[in-house]
FITI-261629 format. One record per atom (N, C-alpha, C): atom name; residue in one letter; x, y, z. Coordinates in Angstrom, 3 decimals. Layout:
<papas>
 atom res     east    north       up
   CA   A        X        Y        Z
...
</papas>
This chain:
<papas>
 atom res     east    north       up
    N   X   24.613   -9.469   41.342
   CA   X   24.731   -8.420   40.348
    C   X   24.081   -8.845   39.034
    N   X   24.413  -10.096   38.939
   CA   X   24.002  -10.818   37.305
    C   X   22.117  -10.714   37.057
    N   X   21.407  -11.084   38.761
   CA   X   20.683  -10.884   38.565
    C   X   19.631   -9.606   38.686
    N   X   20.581   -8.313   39.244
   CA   X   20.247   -7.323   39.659
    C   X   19.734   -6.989   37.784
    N   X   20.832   -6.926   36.836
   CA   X   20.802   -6.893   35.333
    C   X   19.847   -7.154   34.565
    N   X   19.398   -8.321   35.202
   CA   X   18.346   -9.676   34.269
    C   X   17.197   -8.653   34.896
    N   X   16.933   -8.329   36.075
   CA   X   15.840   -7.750   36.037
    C   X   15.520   -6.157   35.932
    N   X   16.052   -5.615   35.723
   CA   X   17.038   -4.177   35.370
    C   X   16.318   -4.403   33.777
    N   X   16.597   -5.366   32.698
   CA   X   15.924   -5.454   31.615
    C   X   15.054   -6.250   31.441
    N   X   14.350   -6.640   31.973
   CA   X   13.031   -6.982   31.826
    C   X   12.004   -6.448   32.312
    N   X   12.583   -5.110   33.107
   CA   X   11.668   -3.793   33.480
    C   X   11.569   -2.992   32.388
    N   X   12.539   -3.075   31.670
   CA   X   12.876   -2.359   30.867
    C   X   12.102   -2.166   29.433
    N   X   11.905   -3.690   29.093
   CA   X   11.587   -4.553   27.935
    C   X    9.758   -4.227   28.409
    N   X    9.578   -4.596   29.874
   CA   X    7.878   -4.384   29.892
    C   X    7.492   -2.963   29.569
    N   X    8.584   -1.980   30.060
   CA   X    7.953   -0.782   30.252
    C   X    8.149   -0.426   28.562
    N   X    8.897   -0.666   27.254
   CA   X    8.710   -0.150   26.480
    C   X    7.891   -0.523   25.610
    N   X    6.974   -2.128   25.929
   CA   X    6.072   -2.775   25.379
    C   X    4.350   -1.612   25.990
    N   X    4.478   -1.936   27.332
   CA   X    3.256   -1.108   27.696
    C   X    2.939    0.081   27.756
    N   X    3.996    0.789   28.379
   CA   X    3.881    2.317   28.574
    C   X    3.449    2.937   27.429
    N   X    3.226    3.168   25.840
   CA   X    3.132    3.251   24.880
    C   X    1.439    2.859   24.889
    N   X    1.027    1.541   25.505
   CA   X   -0.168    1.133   25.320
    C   X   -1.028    2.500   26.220
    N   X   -0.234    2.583   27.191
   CA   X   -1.219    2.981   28.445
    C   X   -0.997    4.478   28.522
    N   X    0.133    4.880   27.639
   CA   X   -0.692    6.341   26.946
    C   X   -1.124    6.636   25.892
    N   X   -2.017    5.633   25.210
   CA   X   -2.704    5.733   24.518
    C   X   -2.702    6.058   22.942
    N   X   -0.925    6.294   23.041
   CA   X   -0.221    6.015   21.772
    C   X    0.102    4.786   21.465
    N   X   -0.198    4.545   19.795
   CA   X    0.393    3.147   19.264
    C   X    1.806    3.320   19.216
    N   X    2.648    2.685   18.698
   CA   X    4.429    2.611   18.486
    C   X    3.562    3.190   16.247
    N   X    4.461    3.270   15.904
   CA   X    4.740    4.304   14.281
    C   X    4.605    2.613   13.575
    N   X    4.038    2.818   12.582
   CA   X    4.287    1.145   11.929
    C   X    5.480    1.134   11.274
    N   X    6.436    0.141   10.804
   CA   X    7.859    0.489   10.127
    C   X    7.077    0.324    8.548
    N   X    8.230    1.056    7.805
   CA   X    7.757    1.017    6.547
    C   X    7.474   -0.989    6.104
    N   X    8.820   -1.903    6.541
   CA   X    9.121   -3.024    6.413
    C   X    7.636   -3.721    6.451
    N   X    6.973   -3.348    7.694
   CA   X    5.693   -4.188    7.770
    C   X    4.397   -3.515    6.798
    N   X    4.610   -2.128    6.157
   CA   X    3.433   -2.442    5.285
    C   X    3.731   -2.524    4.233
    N   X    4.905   -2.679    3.929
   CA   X    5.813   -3.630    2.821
    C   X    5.263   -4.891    2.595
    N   X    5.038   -5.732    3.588
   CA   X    4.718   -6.547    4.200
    C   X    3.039   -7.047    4.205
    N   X    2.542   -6.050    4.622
   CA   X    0.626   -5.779    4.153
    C   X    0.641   -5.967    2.487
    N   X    1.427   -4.756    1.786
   CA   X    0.642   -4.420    0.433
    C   X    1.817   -6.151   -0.584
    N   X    2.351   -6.356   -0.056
   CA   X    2.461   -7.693   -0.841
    C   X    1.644   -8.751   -0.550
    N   X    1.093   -8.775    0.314
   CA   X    0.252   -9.727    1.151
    C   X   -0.944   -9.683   -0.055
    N   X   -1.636   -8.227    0.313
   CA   X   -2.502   -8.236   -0.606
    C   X   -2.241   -8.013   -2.421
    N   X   -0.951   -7.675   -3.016
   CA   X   -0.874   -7.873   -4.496
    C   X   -0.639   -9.684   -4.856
    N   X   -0.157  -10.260   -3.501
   CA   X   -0.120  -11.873   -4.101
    C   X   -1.456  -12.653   -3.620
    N   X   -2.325  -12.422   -2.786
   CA   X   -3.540  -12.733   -2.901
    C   X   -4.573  -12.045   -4.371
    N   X   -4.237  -10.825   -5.025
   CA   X   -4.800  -10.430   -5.970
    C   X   -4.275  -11.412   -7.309
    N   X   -2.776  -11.090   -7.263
   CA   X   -2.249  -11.941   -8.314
    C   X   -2.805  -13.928   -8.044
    N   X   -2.779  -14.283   -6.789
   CA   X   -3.375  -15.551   -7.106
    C   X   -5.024  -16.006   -7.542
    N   X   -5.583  -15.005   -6.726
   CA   X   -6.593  -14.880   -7.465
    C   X   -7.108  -14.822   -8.908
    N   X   -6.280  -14.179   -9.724
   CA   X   -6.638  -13.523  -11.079
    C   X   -5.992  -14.740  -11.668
    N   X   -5.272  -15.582  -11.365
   CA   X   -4.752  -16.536  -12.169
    C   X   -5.367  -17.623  -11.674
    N   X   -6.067  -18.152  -10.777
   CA   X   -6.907  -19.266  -10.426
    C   X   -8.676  -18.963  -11.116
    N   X   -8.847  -17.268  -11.124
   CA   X  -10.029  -17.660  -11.719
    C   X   -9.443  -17.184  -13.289
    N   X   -9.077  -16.720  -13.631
   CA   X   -8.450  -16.674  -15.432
    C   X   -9.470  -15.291  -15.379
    N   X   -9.125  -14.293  -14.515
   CA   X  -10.336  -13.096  -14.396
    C   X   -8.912  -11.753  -14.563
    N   X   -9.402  -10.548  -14.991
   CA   X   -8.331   -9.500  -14.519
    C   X   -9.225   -9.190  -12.879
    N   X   -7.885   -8.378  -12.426
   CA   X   -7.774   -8.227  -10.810
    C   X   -7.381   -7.191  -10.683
    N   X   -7.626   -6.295   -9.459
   CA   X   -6.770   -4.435   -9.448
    C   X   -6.980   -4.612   -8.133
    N   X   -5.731   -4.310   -7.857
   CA   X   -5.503   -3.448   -6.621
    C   X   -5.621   -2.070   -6.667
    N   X   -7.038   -1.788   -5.518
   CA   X   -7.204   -0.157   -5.694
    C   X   -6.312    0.392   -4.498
    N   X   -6.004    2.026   -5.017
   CA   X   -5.279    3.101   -3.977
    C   X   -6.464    3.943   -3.572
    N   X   -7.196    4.231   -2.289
   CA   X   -7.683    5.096   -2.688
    C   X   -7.437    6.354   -1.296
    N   X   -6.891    7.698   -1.435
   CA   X   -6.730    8.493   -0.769
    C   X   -8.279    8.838    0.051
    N   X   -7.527    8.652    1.197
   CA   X   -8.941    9.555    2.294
    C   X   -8.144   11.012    2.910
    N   X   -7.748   11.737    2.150
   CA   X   -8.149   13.192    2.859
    C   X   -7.485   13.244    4.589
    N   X   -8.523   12.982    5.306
   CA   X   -8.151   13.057    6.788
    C   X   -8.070   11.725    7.438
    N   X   -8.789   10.667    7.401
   CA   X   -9.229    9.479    7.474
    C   X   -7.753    8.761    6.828
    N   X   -8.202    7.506    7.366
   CA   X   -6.593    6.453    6.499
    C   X   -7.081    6.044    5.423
    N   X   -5.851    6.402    4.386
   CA   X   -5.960    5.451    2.955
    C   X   -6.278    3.895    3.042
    N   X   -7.204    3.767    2.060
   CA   X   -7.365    1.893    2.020
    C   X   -6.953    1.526    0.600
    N   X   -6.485    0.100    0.774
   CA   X   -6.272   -0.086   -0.593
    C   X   -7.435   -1.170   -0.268
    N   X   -7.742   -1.962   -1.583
   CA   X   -8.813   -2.825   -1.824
    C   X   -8.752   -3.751   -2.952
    N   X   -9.123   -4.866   -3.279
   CA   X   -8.947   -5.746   -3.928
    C   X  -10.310   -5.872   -4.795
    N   X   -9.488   -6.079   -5.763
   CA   X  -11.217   -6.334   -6.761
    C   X  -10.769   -6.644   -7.976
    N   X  -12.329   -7.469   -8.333
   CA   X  -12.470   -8.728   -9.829
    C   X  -13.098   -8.078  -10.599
    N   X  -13.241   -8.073  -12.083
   CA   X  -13.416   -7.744  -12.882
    C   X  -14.877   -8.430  -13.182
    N   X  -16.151   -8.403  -13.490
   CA   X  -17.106   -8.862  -13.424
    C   X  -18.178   -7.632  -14.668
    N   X  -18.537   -8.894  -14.796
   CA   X  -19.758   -8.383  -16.848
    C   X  -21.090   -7.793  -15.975
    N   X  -21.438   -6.291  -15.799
   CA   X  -22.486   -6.000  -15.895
    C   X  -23.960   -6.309  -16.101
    N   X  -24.916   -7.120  -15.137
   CA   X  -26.099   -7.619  -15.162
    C   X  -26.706   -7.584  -16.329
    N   X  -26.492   -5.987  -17.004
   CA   X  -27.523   -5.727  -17.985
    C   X  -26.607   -6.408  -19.196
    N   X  -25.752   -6.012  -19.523
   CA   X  -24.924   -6.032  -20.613
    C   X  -23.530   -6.644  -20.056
    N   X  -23.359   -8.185  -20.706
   CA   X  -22.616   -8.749  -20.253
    C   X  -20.683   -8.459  -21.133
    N   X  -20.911   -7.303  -22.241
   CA   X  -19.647   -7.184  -22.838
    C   X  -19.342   -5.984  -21.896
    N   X  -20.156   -5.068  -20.765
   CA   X  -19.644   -4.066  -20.631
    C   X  -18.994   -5.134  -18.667
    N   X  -17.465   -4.072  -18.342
   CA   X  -17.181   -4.638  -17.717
    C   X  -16.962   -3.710  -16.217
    N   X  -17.109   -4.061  -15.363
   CA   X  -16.719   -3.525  -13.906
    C   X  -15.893   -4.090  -12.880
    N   X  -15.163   -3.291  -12.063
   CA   X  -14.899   -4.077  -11.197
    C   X  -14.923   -3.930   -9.475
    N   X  -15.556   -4.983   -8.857
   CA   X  -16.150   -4.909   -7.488
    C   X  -14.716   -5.530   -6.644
    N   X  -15.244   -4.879   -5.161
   CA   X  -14.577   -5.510   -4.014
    C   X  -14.664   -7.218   -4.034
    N   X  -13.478   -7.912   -3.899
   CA   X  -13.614   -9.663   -3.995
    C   X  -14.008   -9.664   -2.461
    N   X  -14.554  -10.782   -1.867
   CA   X  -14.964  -10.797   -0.545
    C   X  -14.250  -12.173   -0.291
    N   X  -13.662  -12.616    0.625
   CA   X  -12.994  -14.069    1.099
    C   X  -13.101  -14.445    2.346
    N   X  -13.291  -15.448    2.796
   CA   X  -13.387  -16.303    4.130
    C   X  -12.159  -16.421    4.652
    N   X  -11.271  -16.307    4.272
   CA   X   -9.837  -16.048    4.604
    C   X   -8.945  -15.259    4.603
    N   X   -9.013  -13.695    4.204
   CA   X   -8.248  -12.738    3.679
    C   X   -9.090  -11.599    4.076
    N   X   -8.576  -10.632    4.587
   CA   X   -9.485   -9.623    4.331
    C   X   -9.120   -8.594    3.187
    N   X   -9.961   -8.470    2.161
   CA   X   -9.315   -7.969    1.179
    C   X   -9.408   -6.729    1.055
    N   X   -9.919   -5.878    2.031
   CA   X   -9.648   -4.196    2.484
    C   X   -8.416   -4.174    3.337
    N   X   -7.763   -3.115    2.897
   CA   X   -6.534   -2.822    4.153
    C   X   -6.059   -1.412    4.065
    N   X   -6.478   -0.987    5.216
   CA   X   -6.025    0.377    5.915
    C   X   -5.019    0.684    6.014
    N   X   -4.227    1.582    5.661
   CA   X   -3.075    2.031    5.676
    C   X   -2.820    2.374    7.085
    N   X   -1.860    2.384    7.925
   CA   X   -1.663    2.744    9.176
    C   X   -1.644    4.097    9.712
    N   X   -2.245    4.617   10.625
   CA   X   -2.343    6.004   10.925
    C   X   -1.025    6.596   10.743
    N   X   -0.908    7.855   10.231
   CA   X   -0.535    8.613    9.877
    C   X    0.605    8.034    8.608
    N   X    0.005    7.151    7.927
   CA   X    1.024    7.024    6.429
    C   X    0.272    7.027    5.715
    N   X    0.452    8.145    4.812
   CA   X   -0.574    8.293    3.296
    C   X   -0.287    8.170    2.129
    N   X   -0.885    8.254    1.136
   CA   X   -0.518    8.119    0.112
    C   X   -0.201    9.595   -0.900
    N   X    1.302    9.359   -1.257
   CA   X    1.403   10.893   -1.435
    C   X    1.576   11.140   -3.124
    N   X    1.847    9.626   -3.951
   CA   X    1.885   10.126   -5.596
    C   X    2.193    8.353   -5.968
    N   X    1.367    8.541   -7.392
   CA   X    1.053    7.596   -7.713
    C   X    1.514    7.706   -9.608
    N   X    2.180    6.389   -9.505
   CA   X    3.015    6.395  -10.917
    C   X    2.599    5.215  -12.236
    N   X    2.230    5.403  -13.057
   CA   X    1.971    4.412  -14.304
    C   X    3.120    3.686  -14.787
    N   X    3.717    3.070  -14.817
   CA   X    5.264    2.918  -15.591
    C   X    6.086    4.033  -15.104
    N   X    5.961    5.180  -15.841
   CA   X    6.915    6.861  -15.383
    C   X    6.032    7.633  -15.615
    N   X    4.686    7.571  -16.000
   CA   X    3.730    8.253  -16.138
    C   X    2.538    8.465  -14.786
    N   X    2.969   10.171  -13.987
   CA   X    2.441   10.392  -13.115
    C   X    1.117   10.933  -13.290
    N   X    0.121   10.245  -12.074
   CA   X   -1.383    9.770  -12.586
    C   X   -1.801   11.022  -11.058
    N   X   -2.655   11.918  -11.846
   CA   X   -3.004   12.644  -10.971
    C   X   -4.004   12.466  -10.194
    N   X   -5.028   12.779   -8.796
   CA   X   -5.567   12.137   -8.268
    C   X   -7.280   12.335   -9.136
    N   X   -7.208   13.592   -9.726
   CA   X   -8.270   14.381   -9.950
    C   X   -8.740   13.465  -10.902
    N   X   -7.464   13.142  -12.188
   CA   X   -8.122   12.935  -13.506
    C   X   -8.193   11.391  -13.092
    N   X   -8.468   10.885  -12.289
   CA   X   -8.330    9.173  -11.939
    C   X   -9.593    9.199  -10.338
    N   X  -10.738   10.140  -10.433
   CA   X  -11.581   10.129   -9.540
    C   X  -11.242    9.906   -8.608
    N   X  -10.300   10.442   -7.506
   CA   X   -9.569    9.987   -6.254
    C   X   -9.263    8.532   -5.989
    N   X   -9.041    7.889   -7.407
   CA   X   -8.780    6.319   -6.537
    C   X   -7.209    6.077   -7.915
    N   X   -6.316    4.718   -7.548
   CA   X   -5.112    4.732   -8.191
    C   X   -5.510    3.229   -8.400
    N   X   -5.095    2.647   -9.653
   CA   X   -5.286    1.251   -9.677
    C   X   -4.079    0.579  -10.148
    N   X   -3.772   -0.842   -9.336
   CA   X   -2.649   -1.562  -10.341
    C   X   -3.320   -2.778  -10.466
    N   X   -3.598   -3.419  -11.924
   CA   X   -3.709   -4.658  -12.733
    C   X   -3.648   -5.535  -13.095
    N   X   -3.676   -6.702  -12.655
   CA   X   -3.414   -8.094  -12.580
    C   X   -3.669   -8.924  -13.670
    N   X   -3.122   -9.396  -14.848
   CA   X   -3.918   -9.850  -15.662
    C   X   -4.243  -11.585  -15.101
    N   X   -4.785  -12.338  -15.920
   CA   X   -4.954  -13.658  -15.726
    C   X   -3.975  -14.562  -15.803
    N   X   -3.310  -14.169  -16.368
   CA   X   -1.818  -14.606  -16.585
    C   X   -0.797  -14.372  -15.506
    N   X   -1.166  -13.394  -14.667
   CA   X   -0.341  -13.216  -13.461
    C   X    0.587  -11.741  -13.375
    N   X    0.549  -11.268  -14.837
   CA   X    1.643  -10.475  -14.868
    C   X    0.541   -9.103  -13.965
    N   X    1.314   -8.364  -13.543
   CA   X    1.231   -7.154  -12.410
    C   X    1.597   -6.199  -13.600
    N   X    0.834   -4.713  -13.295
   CA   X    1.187   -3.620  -14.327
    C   X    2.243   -3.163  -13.332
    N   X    3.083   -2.310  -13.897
   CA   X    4.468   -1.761  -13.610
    C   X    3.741   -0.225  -12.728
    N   X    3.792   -0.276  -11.339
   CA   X    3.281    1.048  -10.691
    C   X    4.421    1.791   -9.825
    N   X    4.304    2.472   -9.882
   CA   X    5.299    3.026   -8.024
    C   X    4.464    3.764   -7.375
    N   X    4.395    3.009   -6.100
   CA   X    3.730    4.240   -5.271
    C   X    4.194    5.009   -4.283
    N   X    4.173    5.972   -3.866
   CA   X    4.791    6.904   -2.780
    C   X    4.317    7.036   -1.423
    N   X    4.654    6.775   -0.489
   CA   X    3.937    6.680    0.605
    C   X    4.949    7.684    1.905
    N   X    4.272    8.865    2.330
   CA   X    4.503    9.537    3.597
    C   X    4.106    9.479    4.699
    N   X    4.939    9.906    5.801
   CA   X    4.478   10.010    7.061
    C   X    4.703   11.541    7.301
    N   X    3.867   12.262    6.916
   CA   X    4.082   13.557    7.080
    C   X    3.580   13.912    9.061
    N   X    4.735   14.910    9.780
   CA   X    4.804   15.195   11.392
    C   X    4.043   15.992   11.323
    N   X    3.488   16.446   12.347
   CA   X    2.718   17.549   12.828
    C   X    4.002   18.404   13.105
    N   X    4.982   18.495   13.657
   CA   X    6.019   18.926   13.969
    C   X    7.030   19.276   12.951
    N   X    6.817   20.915   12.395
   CA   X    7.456   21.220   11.174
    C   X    8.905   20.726   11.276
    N   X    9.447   20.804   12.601
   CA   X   11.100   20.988   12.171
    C   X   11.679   19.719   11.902
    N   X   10.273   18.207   12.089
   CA   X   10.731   17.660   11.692
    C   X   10.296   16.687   10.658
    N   X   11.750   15.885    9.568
   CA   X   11.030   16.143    8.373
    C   X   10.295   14.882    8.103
    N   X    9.318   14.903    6.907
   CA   X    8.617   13.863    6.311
    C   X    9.354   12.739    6.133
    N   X    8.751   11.957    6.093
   CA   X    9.436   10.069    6.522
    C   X    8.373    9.481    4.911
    N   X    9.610    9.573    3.996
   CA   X    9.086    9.298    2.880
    C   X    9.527    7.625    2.251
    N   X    8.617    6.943    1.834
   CA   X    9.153    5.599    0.985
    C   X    8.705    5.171   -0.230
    N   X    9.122    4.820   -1.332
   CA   X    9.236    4.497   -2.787
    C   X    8.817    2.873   -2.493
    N   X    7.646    2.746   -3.391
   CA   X    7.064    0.548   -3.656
    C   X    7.348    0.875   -4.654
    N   X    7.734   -0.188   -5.679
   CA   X    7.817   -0.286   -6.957
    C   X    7.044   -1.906   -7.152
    N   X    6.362   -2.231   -8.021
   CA   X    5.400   -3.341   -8.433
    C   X    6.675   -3.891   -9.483
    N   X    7.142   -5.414   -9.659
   CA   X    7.992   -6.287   -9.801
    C   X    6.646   -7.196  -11.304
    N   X    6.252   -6.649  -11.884
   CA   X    5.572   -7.213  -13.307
    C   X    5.509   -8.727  -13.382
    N   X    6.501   -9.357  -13.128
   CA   X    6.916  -10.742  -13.465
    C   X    6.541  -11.534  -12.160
    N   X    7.255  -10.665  -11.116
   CA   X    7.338  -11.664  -10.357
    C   X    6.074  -11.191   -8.785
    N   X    5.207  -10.197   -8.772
   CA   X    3.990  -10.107   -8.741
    C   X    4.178   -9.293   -6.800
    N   X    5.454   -8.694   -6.647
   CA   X    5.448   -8.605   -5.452
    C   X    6.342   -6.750   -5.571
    N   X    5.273   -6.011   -4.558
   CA   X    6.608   -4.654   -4.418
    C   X    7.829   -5.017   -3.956
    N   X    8.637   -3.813   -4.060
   CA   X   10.192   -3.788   -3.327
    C   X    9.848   -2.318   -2.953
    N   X   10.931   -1.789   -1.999
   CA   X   10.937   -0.797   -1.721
    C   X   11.813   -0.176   -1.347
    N   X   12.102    1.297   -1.595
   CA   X   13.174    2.164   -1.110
    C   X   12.846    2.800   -0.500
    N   X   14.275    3.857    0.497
   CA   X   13.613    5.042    1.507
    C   X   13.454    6.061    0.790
    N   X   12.812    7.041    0.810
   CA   X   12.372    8.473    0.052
    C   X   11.661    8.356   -0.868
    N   X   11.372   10.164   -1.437
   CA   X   10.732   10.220   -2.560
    C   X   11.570    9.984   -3.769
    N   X   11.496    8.833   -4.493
   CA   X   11.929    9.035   -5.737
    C   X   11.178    8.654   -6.392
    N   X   11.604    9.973   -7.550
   CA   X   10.548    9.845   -9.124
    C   X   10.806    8.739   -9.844
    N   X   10.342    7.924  -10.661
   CA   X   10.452    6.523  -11.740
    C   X   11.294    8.238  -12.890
    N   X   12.151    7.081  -13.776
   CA   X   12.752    8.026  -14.987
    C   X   11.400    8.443  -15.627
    N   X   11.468    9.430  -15.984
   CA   X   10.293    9.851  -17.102
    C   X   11.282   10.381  -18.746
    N   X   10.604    8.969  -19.261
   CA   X   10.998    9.733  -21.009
    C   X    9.856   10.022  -21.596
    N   X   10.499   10.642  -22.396
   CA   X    9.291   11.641  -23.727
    C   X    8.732   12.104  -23.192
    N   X    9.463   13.146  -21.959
   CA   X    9.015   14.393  -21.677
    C   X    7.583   14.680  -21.132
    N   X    6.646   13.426  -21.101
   CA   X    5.698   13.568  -20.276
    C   X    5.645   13.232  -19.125
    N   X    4.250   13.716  -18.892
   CA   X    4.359   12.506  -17.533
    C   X    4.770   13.690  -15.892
    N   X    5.350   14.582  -15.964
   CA   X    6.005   15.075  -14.608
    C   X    4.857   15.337  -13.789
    N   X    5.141   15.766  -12.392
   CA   X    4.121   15.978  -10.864
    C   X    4.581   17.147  -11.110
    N   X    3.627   17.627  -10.760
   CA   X    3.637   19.485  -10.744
    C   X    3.924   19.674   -9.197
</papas>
């Protein structure tokens, strides 16, 4: 019987590892693991920006139909004019410093401190700031899994960027950051 059990679940255990593969659906990513991604990449940004004494941004940038990427990038003086400043993709032998958001989780609102940053007036891309010093600008970002299936509902999660200590946290749902002095709201 004991071993009728043992193999009773390990049919069990294969079939919910493969069956998934072999119809051609992935398994949903948990929020936990791209929790997991976007700290990966704000503490490779933050070590960066403090090993070269450079500012650093982590970009947001919405794709429409396609998956959101975020992207990593250094702050670098313009060929022509070395006071004017830009900033490019960092490239590494060890890191990949593009990362795709996982199919079907997007990016649904993007926060300054409590000041909500619309996509339009920010050329479809969202940035958070690294100075050389290490400190992280204060962001929240919103991230959905909106269903094809109206009745059921959006799978929403809250990052909040940790200033000091250079890493998100995160909650379940949409929540707004407080907004004072009356600016600032999502329409």
């Amino acid at each position: 019987m004991l071993e009728m059990m043992v193999a009773v679940f390990l049919i069990g255990v294969l079939a919910a590892v493969i069956l998934p593969r072999a119809i051609g659906r992935a398994p949903e990513a948990s929020w936990q693991s791209v929790l997991a991604d976007l700290n990966n990449i704000l503490s490779f940004a933050r070590q960066e920006a403090i090993m070269q004494r450079k500012n650093y941004r982590v970009t947001f940038i919405p794709k429409g139909k396609g998956r959101d990427v975020v992207l990593v990038e250094e702050e670098k003086a313009t060929p022509d004019d070395a006071r004017k400043k830009v900033f490019e993709q960092v490239s590494s032998g060890y890191f990949d410093t593009k990362y795709l958001l996982p199919d079907g989780i997007k990016i649904r609102s993007f926060y300054l401190g409590n000041q909500f940053v619309a996509e339009e007036e920010n050329r479809g891309k969202y940035f958070c700031y690294i100075l050389p010093d290490g400190l992280v600008q204060d962001v929240t970002l919103h991230l959905h899994r909106p269903h094809q299936d109206q009745a059921k509902k959006k799978d929403d999660a809250t990052f909040n960027s940790m200033p000091f200590l250079g890493i998100f946290t995160m909650r379940d749902g949409y929540i707004k950051p407080s907004v004072r002095g009356g600016g600032g709201n999502e329409s």
